[in-house]
N, C-alpha and C positions, 0 to 999 in steps of 0.2 A: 153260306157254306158251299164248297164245291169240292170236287171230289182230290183239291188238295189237299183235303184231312183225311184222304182215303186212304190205305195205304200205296202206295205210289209205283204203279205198274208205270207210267212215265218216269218216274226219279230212277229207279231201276235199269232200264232201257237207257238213260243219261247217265250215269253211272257205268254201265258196263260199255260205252260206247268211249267216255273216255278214259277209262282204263286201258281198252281196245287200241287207243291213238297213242299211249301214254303221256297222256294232260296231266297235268296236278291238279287233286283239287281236295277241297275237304266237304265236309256235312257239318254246318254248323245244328247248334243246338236247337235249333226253331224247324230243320230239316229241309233247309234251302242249302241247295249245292255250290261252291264258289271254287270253281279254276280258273288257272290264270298260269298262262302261256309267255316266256319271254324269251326274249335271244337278243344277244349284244349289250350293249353299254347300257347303266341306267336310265331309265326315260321318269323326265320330271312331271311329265300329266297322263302317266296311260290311260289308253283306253277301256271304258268301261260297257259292256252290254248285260240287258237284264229284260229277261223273257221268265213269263211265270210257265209253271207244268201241268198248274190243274186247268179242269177245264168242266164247263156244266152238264151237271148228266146226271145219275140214279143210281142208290145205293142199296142194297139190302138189307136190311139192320137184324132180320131171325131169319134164321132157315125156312124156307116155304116149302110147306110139306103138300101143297098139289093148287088148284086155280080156284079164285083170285088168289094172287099175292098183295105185297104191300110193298111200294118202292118209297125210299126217301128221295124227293126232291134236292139235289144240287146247285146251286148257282142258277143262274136263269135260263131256263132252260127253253123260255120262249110260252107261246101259244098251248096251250094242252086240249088234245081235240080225244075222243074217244077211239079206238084203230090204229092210232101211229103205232109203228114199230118201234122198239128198245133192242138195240145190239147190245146182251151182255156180253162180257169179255171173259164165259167157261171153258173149259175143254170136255168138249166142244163145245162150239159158241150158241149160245141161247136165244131165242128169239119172245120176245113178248108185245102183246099189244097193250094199248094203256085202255081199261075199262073205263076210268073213272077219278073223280078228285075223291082219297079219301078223308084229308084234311088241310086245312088252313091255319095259315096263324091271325091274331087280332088285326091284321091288314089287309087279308081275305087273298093272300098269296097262296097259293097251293104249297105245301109243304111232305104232303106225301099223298101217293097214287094208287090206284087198284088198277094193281096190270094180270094181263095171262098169259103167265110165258109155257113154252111149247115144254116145258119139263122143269122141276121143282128145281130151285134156286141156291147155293149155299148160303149162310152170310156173309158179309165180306164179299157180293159178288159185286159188279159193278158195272156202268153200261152205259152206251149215248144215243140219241136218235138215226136208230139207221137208213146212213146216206149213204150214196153211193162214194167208194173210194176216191182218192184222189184222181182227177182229170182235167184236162186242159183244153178249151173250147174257146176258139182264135186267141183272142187275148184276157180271158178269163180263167180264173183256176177253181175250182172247184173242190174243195174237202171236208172228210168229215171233223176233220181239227182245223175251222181256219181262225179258231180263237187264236190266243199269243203260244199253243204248243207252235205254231209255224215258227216265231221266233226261236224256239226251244231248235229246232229245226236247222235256222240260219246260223245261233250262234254255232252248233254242232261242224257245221261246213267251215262256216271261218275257220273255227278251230283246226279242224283236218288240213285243210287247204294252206294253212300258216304251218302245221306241222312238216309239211310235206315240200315247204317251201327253203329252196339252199338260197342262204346270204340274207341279209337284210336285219334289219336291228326292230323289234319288234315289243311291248309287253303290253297282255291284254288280259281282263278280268273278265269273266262268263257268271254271272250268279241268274243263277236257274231257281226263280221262288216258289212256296204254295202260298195258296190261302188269301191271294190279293187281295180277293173282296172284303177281308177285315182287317187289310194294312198288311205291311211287311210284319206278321209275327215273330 
């Protein structure tokens, strides 16, 4: 699981960005986003792109009423060391360090954490190992989403970029997924 089944402060942010461009698009029922951009005569193979929106990171599942708390584990989130930092994403932004594994499942994956964040937590909050923001060192990039939100990312520009664009015969499909790690739901 990953924070595809979160509620989607990504799908959100894709959603108001191409409403913003005026893209078409709809929400199917599984809550994967599909727009699709055309101009001119019909095209017999458009183009298709497809970038998922979650991405691995920590959930809160109860209100954390002071330290330790409990984080759910998302998608892989990598190494779990006791000290790293978790950027949750409150107003304002919360900070916590990860204490400890509080559980596992029959695989001996970590499945949720004992973190201490700098002030109690709502449910529903949600959070990624904080890195430094995006940066660009000679020819490396650096971010704290360089999972496939980056694609989330590119198809967004095409799409602007093709809106923005006079002439040319054009049609393209954008589906923006969650949940990859257990198949297109």
């Amino acid at each position: 699981m990953s924070t595809g089944f979160a509620p989607g402060a990504i799908a959100a942010f894709v959603r108001r960005t191409l409403g913003r461009l005026g893209v078409p698009h709809r929400l199917d029922r599984y809550g994967n986003i599909v727009a699709r951009l055309r101009r001119g005569r019909a095209i017999p193979a458009p183009l298709a792109l497809v970038a998922h929106m979650d991405h691995p990171g920590f959930w809160i599942e109860k209100k954390s009423s002071g330290r330790p708390a409990v984080a759910r584990v998302l998608g892989g989130v990598g190494r779990l060391r006791a000290g790293q930092r978790i950027l949750f994403f409150t107003d304002p932004p919360t900070i916590a360090r990860v204490a400890g594994i509080a559980k596992k499942n029959r695989y001996g994956t970590p499945t949720h954490v004992r973190i201490r964040p700098s002030r109690p937590l709502p449910a529903g909050a949600f959070g990624l190992w904080d890195v430094p923001e995006f940066r660009r060192a000679g020819h490396k990039i650096y971010a704290r989403a360089i999972d496939d939100v980056c694609g989330v990312g590119v198809m967004l520009e095409v799409l602007r970029r093709l809106r923005r664009r006079r002439g040319g015969t054009f049609d393209v499909y954008c589906c923006f997924t969650r949940a990859e790690e257990v198949g297109f739901v």
